[in-house]
N, C-alpha and C positions, 0 to 999 in steps of 0.2 A: 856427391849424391847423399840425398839425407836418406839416414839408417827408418826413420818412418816410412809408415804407407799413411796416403793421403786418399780420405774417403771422397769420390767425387758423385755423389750422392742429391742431385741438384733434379727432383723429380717435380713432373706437375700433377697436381691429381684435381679432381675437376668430382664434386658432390653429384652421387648417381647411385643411390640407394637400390636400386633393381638394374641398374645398370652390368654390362659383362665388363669386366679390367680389359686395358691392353698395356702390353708389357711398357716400363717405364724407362727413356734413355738416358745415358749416363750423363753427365753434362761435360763435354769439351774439355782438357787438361789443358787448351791455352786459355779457357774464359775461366778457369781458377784464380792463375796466376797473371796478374799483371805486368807487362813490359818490363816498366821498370819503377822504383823506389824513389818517391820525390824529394829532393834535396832542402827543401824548404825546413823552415824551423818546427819544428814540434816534440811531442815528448818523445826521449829518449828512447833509442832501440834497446829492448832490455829491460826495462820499467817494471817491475812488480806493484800490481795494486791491488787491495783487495774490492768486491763488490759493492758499490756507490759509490768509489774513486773514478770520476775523469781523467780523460787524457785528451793530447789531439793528435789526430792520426792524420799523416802524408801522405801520399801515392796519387800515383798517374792510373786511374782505371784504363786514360787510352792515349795514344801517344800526345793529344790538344788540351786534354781535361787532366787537371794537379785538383786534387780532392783535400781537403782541410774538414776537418769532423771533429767536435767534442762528443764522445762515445761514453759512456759510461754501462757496465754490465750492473743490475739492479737485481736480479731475481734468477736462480736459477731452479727449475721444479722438474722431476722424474714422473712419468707418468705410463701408464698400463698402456701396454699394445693394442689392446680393445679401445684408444681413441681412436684408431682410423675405419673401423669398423663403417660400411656404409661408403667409403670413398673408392674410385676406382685408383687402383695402383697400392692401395693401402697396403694388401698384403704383401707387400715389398717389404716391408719393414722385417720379415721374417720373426724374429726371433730377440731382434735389437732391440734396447731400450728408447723408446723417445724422452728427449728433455724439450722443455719449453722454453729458452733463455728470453728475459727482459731485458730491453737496451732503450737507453733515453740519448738521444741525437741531436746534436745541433750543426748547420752546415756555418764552418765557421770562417770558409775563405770566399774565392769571389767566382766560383763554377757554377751551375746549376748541375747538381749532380740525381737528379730524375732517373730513376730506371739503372741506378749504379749498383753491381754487387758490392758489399765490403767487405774486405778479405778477412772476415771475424772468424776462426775454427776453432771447435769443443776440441780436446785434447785428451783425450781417455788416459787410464794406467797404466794401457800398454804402448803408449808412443804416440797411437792414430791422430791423425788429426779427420775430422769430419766437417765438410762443408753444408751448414744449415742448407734444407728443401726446399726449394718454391710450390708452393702450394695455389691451384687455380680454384677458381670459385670462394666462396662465403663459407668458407673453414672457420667460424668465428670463433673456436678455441685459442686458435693460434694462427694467425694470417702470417704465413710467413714466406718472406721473400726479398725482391730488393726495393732500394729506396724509392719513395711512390714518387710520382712524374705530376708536376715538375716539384724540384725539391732545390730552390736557388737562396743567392747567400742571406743568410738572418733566419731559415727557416729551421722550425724544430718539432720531431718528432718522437712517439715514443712506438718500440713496434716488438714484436713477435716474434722468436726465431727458433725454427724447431730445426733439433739435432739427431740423430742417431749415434748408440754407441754398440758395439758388436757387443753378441752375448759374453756373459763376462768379465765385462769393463765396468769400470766406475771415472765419472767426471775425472779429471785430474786440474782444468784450468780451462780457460775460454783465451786465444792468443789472435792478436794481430800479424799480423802474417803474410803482407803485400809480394814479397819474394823471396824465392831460394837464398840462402845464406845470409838471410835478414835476422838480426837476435829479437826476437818475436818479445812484444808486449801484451804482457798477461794479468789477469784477471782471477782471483782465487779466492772463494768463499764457501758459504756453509749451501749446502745442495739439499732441498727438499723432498722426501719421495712422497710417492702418495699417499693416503692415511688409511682410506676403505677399501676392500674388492668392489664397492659400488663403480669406484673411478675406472675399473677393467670395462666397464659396459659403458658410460654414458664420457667419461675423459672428462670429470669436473674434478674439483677439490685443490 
C-alpha cells in the first residue's frame, strides 16, 4: 500500500452563472488506475525531467488499447479560487489551490487513443497525488480533461490541465503514474503564482 493518499478529484462542471450547484461525484478508484503497465519500450520508470523535457509514456488505459505518448509538461501556473467563480461545482474546490498545468502531446504508437485519461498526477509536499478535473462546457481558461476524440497515431496536441492542491501544499512535481508500484516519472520545474488580486475575480494572468 502506498503511504500517499490519492486525490480522486475527477469533477464535471458545466458554465451556469445563475445556475443552483449539484453536488460533484468522485471519480471511480478503478478509472484512476489502469489494469496494467504496458511492457513496450519507452522512457524509463524513474526518469527525472525537468519542464520542456519529453518522455514516452506506456500503459494499457484498457485491457485492447497499449497507449504510446510523447508528453512533455511546459508550464505550470497557480491561480486564485475566484477562477471558478460562476461554474456549478466550483465551490468544490473549497479552500485548494488550483494550478493550471501545460502539456504538449503526441500520440506516438498505433492506438487511437480519443477520449483516454492519462495517468499524469500533481504531487504536492505533502505526498498527495491529485488527479487533474474534467471540466464540461467552454471553461476557456483551462479546458481540462481527457484526450479529445478521436486522437489516432501521428496526432498532436497541446491541452490544459487543472489540478488541485489541499490547503497548505505546494506543487512538489507532476508524475506519470499508470500503477501501483510503478517508479513514477516525473516532471519538476519552476511554478508560477499569480501576480494581481485581479486574477481572484476574473482567473487571468
Amino acid at each position: 500500500m502506498r503511504s500517499t493518499l490519492l486525490l480522486t478529484t475527477a469533477l464535471s462542471l458545466s458554465l451556469a452563472a445563475c445556475s443552483t450547484s449539484t453536488p460533484a461525484e468522485e471519480q471511480p478508484e478503478s478509472s484512476r488506475v489502469p489494469a496494467t503497465a504496458a511492457t513496450a519500450s519507452g522512457t524509463e520508470p524513474g526518469t527525472r525531467l525537468e519542464h520542456g523535457e519529453a518522455a514516452t509514456l506506456v500503459w494499457q488505459p484498457a485491457r485492447d488499447v497499449t497507449g504510446e505518448l510523447e508528453l512533455s509538461v511546459d508550464a505550470v501556473v497557480g491561480k486564485w479560487p475566484g477562477v471558478f467563480e460562476g461554474w456549478v461545482g466550483g465551490e468544490a474546490a473549497g479552500d485548494a489551490r488550483p494550478y493550471f498545468v501545460t502539456v504538449s502531446l503526441a500520440n506516438v504508437g498505433e492506438s487511437d487513443l480519443g477520449g483516454q485519461d492519462v495517468p499524469l498526477y500533481l504531487r504536492d509536499t505533502r505526498g498527495t497525488l491529485g488527479a487533474p478535473w474534467t471540466l464540461g462546457g467552454d471553461f476557456t481558461p483551462c479546458q481540462s480533461g481527457p484526450l479529445p476524440e478521436p486522437f489516432e497515431p501521428g496526432d498532436e496536441t497541446e491541452m490544459c490541465l487543472v489540478y488541485l492542491v489541499p490547503e497548505g501544499g505546494r506543487v512538489r512535481d507532476l508524475v506519470f503514474e499508470p500503477t501501483e508500484g510503478y517508479d513514477p516519472i516525473s516532471w519538476t520545474g519552476e511554478v508560477r503564482d499569480p501576480r494581481t488580486r485581479d486574477e481572484r475575480r476574473d482567473g487571468t494572468g
